[in-house]
C-alpha positions as CSV (number, residue, x, y, z in Angstrom):
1,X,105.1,97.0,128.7
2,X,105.6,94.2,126.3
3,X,106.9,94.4,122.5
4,X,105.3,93.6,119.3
5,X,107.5,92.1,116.9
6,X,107.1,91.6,112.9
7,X,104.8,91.0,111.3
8,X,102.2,93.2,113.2
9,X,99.7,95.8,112.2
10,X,99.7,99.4,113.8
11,X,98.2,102.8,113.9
12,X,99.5,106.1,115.8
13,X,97.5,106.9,118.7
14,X,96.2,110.6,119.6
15,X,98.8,110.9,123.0
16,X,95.4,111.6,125.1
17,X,94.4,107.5,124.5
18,X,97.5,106.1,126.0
19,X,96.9,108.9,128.8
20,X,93.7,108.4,129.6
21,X,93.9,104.5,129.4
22,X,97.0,104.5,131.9
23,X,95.2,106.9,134.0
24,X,92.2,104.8,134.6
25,X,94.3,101.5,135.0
26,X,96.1,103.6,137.6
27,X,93.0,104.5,139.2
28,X,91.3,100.7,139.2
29,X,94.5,99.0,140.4
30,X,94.8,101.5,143.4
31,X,91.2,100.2,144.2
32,X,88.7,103.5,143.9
33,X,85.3,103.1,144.1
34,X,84.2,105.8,141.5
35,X,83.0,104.8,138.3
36,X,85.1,104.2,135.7
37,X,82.6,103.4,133.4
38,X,82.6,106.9,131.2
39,X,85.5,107.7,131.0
40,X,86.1,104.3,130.3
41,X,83.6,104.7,127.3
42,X,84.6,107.7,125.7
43,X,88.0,106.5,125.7
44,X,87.5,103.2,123.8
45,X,85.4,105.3,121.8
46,X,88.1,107.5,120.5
47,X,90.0,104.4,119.9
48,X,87.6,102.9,117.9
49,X,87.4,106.3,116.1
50,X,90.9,106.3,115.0
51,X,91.0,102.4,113.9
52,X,88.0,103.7,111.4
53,X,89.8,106.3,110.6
54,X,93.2,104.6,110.1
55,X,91.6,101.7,108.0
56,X,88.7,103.2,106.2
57,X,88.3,107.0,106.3
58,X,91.9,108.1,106.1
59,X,92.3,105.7,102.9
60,X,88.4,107.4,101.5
61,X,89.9,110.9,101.6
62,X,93.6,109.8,100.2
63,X,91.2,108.3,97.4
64,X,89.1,111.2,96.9
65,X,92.2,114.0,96.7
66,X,94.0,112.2,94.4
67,X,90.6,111.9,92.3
68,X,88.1,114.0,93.0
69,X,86.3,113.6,89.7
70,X,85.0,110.3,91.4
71,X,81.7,110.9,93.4
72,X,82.0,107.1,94.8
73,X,84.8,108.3,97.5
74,X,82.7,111.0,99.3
75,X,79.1,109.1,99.0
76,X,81.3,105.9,101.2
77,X,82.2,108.5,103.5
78,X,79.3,108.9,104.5
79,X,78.3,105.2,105.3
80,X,81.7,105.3,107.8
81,X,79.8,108.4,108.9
82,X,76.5,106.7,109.9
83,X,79.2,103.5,110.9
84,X,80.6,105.6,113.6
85,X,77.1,106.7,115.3
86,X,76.1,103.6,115.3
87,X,79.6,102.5,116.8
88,X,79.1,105.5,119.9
89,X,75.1,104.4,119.9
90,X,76.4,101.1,121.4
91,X,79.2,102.3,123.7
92,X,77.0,104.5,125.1
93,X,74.3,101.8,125.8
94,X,77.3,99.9,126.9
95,X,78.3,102.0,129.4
96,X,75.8,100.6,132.2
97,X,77.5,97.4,132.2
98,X,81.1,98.7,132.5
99,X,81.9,97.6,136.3
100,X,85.2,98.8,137.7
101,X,85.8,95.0,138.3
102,X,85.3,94.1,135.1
103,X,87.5,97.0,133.5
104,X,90.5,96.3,135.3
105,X,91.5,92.9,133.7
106,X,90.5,94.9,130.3
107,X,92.5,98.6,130.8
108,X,95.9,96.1,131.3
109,X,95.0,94.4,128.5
110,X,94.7,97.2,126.4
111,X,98.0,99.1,127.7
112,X,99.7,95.8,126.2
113,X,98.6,96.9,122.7
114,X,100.0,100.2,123.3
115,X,103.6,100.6,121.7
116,X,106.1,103.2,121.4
117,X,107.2,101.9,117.8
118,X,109.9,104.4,117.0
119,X,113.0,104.3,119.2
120,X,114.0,107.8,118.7
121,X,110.6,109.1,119.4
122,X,109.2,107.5,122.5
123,X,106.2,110.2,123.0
124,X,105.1,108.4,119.8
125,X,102.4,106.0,120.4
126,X,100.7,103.1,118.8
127,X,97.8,100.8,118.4
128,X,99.8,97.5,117.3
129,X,98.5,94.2,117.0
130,X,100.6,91.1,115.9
131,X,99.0,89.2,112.8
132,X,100.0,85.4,111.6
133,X,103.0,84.6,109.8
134,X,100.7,83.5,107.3
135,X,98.2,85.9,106.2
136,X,101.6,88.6,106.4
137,X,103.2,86.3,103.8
138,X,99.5,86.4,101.8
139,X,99.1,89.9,101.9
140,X,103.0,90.9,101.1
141,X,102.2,88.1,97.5
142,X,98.9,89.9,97.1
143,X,100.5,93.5,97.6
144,X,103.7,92.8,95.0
145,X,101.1,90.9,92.6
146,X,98.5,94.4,92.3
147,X,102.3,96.8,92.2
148,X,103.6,94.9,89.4
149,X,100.8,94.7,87.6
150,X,100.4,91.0,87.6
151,X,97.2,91.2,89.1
152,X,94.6,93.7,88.6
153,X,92.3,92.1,91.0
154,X,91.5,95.4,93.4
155,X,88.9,92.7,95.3
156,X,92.1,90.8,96.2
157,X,93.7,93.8,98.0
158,X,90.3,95.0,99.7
159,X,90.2,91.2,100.9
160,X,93.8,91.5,102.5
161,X,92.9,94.7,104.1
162,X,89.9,93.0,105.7
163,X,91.8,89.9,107.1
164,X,94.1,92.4,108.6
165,X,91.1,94.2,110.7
166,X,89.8,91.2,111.5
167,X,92.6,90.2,113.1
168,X,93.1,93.2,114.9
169,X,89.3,93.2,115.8
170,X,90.4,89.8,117.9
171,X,92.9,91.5,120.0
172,X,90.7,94.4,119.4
173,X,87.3,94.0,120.3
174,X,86.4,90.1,120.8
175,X,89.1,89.0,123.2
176,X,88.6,91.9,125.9
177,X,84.8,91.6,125.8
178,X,85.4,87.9,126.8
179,X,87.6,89.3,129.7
180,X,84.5,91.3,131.4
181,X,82.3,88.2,131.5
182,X,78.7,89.6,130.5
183,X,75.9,87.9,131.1
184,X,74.4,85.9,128.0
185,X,71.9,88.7,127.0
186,X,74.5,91.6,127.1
187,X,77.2,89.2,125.4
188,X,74.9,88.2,122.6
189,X,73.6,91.7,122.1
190,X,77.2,92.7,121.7
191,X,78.0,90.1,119.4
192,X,74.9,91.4,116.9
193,X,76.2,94.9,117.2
194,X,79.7,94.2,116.5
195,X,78.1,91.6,113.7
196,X,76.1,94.4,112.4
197,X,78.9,97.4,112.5
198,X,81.3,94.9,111.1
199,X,79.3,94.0,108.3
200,X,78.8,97.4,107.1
201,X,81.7,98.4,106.7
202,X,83.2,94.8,105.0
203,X,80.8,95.8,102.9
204,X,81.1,99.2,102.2
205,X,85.1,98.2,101.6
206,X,83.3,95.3,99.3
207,X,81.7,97.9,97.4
208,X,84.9,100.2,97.4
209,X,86.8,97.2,95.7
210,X,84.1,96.3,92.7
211,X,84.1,99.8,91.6
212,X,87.9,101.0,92.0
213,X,89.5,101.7,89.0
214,X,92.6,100.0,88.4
215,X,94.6,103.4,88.3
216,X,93.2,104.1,91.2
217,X,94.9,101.4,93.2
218,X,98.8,102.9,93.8
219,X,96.7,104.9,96.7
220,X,95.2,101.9,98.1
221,X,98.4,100.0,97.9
222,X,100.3,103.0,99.9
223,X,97.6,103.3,102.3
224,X,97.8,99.6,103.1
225,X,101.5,99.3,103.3
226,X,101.6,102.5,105.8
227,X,99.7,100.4,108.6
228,X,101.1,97.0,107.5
229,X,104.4,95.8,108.7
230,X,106.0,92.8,107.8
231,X,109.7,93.0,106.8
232,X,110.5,96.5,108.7
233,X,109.4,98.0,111.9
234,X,107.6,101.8,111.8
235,X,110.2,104.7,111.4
């Protein structure tokens, strides 16, 4: 297993990911013939699940407890709601093309994202993705900006949260769909659904960001910083 070192960006896994992803690497590398290709699915399924739920939802309902007087919160729910049909739609249709040939290179690749973070708590897994040295040092400026009040841009801190999913979308989604080598017509018909799922929720976050009140923000700023780690590890 390799390490993730600072800055990176990270989520905790439900323990059944890790185990189901290590069970069907086991299961490819020991050469079976039987299809991998559901479980396979469902699995990056509920991965994908919790990424919209560690980005977008979770940070939603933080939102909507801590201000419930706001109907904005619970209408964009249900966008991520229509985002994540769409999301199994396509993983579903995606399923036919999911050779155990192909899924082997991709099953490593994904245990490599897969971290036990916390020393003292190894049966802790999670999603973590090392970002640039760059965009950490922009979104940490951006972050201390909003929490001093210096700025009161809230479009600046949905933009940082964006860069940071699409550079986890890299490790994510893009670079292990070039691993499997579709043809051109499954490749560009993934690239328009990813296009298409991406776009609604950049823009729902978009929306979030022209129409969060500036009190509101201390929730957004904690939700950021909880997945967003640049000067110390998860604990």
């Amino acid at each position: 297993m390799s390490t993730v070192s600072l800055p990176y960006v990270c989520c905790e896994l439900d323990p059944v990911i890790p185990a189901r992803t290590r069970e069907i690497h086991h299961k490819l590398k020991a050469g079976t013939r039987e299809s991998q290709a559901e479980p396979a699915a469902e699995t990056l399924g509920l991965a994908i699940n919790t990424l919209i739920d560690a980005f977008l939802t979770q940070l939603l309902r933080e939102l909507a407890a801590a201000h419930p007087e706001h109907a904005l919160y619970q209408d964009a729910l249900k966008v991520v709601e229509d985002i994540q049909g769409k999301v199994q739609h396509y993983l579903g249709w995606l399923t036919r093309f999911l050779s155990n040939e192909r899924m082997t290179v991709v099953a490593a690749k994904y245990l490599t994202m897969i971290q036990p973070l916390v020393a003292t708590q190894p049966q802790r897994e999670f999603l973590a993705v090392s970002i640039e040295p760059v965009l950490a040092a922009h979104a940490r400026k951006t972050i201390a900006a909003l929490r001093s009040g210096e700025s009161v841009d809230v479009r600046a801190g949905i933009e940082v949260l964006i860069s940071i999913v699409d550079a986890v979308l890299v490790n994510f989604v893009y670079e292990p769909k070039r691993l499997m080598r579709f043809n051109l017509i499954v490749d560009k018909t993934l690239d328009g659904a990813i296009y298409m799922i991406k776009g609604l929720a950049f823009r729902q976050l978009r929306a979030l960001g022209e129409r969060l009140p500036v009190a509101h923000l201390p929730v957004f700023l904690d939700h950021l910083e909880h997945f967003f780690h640049d000067q110390s590890p998860v604990q």
